[in-house]
C-alpha positions in Angstrom: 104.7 93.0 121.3 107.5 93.8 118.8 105.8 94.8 115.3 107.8 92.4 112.6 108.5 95.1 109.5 108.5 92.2 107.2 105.3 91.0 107.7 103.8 94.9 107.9 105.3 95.3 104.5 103.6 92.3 103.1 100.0 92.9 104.8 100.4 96.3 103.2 101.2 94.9 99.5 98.6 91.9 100.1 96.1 94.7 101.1 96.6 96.8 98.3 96.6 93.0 95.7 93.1 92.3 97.6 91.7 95.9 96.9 92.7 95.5 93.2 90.5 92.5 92.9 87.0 94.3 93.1 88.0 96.9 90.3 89.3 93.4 88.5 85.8 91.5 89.3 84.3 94.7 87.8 86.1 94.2 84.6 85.1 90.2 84.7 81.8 90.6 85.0 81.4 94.1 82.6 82.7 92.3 79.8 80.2 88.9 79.6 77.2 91.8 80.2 75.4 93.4 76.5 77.4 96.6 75.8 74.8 98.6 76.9 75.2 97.5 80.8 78.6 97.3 80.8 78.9 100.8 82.8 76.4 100.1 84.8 78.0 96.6 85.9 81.1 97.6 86.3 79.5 100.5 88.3 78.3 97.8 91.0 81.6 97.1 92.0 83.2 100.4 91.9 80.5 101.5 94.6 80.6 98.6 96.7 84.6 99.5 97.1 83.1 102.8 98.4 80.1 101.8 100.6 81.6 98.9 102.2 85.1 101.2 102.9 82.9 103.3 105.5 80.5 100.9 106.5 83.7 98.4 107.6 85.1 101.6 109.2 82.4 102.9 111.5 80.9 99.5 112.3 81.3 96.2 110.3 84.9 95.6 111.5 84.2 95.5 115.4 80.7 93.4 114.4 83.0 91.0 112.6 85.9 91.3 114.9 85.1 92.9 118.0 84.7 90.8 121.6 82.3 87.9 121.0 78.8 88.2 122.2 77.8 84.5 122.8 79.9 83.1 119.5 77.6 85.0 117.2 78.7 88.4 116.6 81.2 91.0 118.0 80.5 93.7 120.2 81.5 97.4 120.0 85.1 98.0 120.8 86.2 98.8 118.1 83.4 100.9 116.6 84.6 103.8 114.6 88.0 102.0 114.9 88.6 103.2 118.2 91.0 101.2 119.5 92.5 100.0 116.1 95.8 101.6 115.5 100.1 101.1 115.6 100.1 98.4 118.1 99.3 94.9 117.2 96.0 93.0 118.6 97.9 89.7 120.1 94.6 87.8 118.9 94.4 88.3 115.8 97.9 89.3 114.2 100.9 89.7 117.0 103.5 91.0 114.8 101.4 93.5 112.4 99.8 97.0 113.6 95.9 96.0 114.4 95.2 98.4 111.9 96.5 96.5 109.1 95.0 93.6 110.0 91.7 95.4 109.9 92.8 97.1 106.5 93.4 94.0 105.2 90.1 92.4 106.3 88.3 95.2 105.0 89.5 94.2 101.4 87.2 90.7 102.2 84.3 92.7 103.0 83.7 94.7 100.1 84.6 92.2 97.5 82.2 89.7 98.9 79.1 91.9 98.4 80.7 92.7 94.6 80.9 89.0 93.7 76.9 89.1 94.6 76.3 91.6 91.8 76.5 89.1 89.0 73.7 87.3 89.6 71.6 90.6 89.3 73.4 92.5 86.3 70.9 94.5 83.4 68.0 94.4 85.8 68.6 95.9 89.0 67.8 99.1 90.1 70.8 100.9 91.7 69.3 103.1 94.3 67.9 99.9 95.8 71.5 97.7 95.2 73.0 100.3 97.8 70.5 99.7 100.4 71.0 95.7 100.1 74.6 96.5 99.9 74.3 97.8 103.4 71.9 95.7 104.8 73.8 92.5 103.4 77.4 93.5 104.9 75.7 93.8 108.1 73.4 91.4 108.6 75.3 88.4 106.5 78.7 89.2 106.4 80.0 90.1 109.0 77.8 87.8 111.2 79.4 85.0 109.3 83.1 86.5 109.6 82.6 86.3 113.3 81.4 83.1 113.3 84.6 81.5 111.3 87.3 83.8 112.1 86.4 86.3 115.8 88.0 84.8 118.4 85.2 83.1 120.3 82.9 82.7 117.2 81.3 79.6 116.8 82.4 77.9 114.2 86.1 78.8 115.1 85.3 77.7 118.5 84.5 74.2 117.0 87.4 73.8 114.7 86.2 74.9 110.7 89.0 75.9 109.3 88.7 78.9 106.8 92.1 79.9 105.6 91.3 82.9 103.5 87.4 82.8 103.2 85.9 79.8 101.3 83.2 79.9 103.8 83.3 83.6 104.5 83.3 84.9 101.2 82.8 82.6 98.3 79.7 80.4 99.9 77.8 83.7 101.3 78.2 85.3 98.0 77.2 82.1 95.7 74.1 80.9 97.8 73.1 85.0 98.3 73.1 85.4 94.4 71.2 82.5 94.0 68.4 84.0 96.5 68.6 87.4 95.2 68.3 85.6 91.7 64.9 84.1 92.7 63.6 87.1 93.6 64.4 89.5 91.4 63.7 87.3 88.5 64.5 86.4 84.6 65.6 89.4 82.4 63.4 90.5 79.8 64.4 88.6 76.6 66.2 85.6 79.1 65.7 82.2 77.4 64.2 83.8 73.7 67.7 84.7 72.3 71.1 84.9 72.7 73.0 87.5 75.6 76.2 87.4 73.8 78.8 89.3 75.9 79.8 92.4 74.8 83.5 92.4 75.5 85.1 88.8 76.3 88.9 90.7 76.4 87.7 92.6 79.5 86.8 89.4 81.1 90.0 87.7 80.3 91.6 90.8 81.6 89.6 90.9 84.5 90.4 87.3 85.2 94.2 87.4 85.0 94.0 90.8 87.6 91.9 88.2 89.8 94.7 86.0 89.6 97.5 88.5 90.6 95.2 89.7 93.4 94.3 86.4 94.6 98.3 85.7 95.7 97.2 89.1 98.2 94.1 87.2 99.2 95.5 83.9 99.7 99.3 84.6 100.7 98.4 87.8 102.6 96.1 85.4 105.0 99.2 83.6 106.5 99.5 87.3 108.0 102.9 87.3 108.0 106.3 87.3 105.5 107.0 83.5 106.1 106.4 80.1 104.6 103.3 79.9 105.2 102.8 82.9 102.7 104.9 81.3 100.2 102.5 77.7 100.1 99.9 79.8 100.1 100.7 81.2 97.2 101.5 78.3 95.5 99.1 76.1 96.2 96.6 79.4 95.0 98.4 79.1 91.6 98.2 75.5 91.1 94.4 75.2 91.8 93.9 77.6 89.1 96.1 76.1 86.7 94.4 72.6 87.4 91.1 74.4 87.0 91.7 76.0 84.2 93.3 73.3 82.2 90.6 71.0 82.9 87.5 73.6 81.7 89.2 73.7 78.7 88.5 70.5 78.1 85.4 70.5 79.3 84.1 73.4 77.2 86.2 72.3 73.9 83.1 72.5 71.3 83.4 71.5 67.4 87.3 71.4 68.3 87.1 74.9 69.3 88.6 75.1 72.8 86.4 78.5 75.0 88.7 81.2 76.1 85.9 82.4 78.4 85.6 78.8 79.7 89.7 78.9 79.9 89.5 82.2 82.0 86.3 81.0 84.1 87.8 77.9 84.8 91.0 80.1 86.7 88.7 81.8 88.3 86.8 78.3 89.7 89.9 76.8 90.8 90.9 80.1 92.7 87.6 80.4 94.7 87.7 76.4 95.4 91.4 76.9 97.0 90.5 79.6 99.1 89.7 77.6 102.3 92.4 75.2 102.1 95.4 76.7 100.6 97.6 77.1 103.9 96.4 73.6 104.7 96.9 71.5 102.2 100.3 70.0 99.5 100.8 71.6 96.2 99.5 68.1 95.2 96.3 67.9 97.0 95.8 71.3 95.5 96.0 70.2 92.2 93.0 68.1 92.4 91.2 70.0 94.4 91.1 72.9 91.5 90.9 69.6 89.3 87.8 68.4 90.7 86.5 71.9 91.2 85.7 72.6 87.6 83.5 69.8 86.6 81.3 70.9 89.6 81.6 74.1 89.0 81.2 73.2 85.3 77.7 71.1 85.5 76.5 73.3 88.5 76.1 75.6 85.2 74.4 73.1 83.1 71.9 72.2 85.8 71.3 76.4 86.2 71.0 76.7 82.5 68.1 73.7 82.5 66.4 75.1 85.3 66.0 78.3 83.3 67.1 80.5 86.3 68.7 84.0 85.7 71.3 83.9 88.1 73.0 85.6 85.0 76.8 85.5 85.8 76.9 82.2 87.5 77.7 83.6 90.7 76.1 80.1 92.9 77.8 77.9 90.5 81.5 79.3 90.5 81.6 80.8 93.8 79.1 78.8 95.8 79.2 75.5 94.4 83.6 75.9 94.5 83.8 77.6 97.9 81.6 74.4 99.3 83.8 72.1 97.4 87.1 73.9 98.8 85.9 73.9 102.7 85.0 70.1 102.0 88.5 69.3 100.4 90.0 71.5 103.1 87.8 68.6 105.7 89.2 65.9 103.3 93.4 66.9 102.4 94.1 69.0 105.8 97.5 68.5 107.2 99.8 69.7 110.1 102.8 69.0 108.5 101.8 72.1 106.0 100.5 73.8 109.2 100.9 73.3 112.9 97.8 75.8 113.4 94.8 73.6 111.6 93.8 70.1 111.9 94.4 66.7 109.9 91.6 66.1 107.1 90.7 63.1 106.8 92.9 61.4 104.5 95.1 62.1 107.2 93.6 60.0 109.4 90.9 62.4 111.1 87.6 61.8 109.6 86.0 64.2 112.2 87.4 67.5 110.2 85.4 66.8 107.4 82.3 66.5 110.0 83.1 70.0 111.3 83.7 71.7 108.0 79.9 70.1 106.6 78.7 71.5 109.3 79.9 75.2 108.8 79.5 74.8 105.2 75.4 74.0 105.7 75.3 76.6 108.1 76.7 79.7 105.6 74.8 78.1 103.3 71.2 78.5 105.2 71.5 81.8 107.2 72.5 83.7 103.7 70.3 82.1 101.7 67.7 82.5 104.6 68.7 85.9 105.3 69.3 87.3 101.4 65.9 85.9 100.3 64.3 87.7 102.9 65.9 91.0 102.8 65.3 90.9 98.9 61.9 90.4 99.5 61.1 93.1 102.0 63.3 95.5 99.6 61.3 94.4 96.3 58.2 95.2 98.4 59.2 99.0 99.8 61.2 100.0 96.6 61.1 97.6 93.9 64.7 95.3 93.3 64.7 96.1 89.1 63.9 98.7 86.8 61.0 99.2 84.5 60.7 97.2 81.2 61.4 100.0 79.3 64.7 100.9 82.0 66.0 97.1 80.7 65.7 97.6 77.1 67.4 101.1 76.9 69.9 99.2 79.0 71.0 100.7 82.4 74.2 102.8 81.2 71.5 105.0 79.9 68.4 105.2 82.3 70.2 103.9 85.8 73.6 106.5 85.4 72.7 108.6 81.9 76.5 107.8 80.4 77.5 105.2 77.9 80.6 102.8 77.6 81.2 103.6 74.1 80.9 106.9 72.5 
């Protein structure tokens, strides 16, 4: 196998646009927090980059990607990343050293477990977070990255089709947050006043690096410096555009249209073309990121009535559009954008829709399943949030003893 320098130089550039993502999340999500958590959140993501670097290294990569045991995870071979190196792994990426691929993968792993954090922001207590960091990379993540993307895995085995981690990432993040959120309950003063963000221009700036990044996340999945990278990338930037547009609207209030609804919006449309954006036309991406935002939109509302904390809307943005986006993937599918996936079923093969319900009700149950219970047996051994007091101090101050602003 001949390494293709044109698509090493992309994988390198996509890695690096994937990798800028978490530090952008962190920004995202620090500026909707109260100013005195905005350390702290933006903390959450910073060490997630860190943790999930070695964990992926000595062991998450070959459970994700190693030889299938049964369909349901990998096995050893590559543990440590022995084995992982110049030469190419025919399986996975034939004209790019195995090691990139894995580099690049890596960059999906840790920003799955930082999109978690926002359902638990101004409450949790750190020491704790790294231990469900851990436990959740290995016993959620990359169970389900084996399942959609390991050669033998079994949703791969029965034709889901994941292009760049709808299923993999944005479901298993939403639907964890929204267990962890259960658990870990309301913050103190959560329904009694108003939690105005501290720093909306963060956010916005956080949103527009997610953007950027999101051409890496998307583009950089065709694995290669070809076409397919280019519609990827296109059909990425429509969605968001669509999405964005259309939460505008949505969120236009006493004729004042929301930038934070604008910028949340982008960010709806992105997750929601995640799955299908080396599937599907420019066109059917413009309604997918369209549609996206109203459910994304009222999956808010219906939080918001149900007076659950899930305080960054993690469920509704990521989970509710990454289950929208593996359904439209089931729905506007073709082979004439690529030879490697299936028909949807507007193009004449209802069955792909079938398949991708299926392995979106699966993600959704084992890491709602799984988060609920491994927040629960870490609330019971070391308690998931901080003291009362901890919460009003805010956590810049009694989690990490710094402050944002002088």
């Amino acid at each position: 196998m001949n390494i293709d320098t044109g698509d090493t130089a992309w994988i390198i550039v996509a890695t690096a646009l994937v990798m800028v993502m978490t530090p952008a999340l962190a920004f995202f999500y620090g500026g909707m927090v109260r100013k005195k958590n905005i350390l702290s959140t933006l903390n959450l993501s910073f060490i997630v980059l860190a943790v999930i670097s070695i964990q992926w290294l000595l062991f998450g990569y070959t459970l994700a990607f190693g030889t299938t045991n049964a369909g349901i995870i990998g096995g050893f071979d590559f543990l440590g990343f022995a084995g992982v190196g110049a030469e190419p792994n025919s399986a996975y990426a034939a004209t790019i050293p195995h090691m990139a691929f894995a580099a690049f993968q890596m960059m999906f792993a840790i920003i799955t477990p930082a999109l978690i954090t926002g359902a638990f922001v101004e409450r949790v207590r750190f020491k704790t977070f790294l231990i469900f960091t851990l436990l959740w990379a290995t016993l959620v993540y990359d169970p389900v990255a084996h399942w959609v993307w390991g050669v033998g895995g079994i949703l791969r085995t029965m034709g889901a089709l994941d292009f760049a981690g709808g299923t993999v990432v944005h479901i298993t993040a939403g639907f964890s947050a929204l267990a962890f959120a259960m658990v870990i309950g309301r913050r103190k003063w959560y329904g009694s006043g108003t939690l105005e963000p501290a720093n909306i221009p963060f956010t916005m700036l956080g949103a527009g690096l997610l953007w950027m990044g999101w051409f890496g996340f998307n583009g950089g999945s065709a694995l290669g410096a070809n076409g397919l990278a280019v519609h990827a990338l296109v059909t990425t930037n429509t969605a968001a555009a669509a999405a964005g547009v259309v939460w505008m609207f949505l969120s236009w209030r006493d004729n004042k249209p929301s930038p934070l609804g604008v910028v949340t919006g982008m960010v709806v449309g992105l997750v929601a073309i995640t799955p299908a954006a080396g599937f599907v036309t420019p066109l059917s991406a413009l309604l997918i990121g369209a549609i996206a935002a109203p459910i994304s939109y009222y999956a808010i509302r219906l939080r918001q009535r149900m007076k659950l904390d899930e305080s960054l809307d993690v469920w509704a943005c990521h989970g509710m559009g990454g289950t929208w986006g593996a359904l439209a993937t089931g729905l506007f599918a073709t082979t004439s954008v690529n030879a490697a996936g299936f028909d949807g079923l507007f193009y004449g093969n209802p069955g792909q829709l079938v398949i991708q319900a299926v392995a979106v009700l699966v993600a959704v149950v084992f890491a709602f399943g799984m988060t609920f219970v491994i927040a629960k047996v870490l609330d019971r051994v070391f308690g998931l949030r901080v003291t009362e007091n901890e919460e009003e101090v805010g956590l810049d101050i009694s989690e990490h003893g710094e402050r944002a602003f002088a």
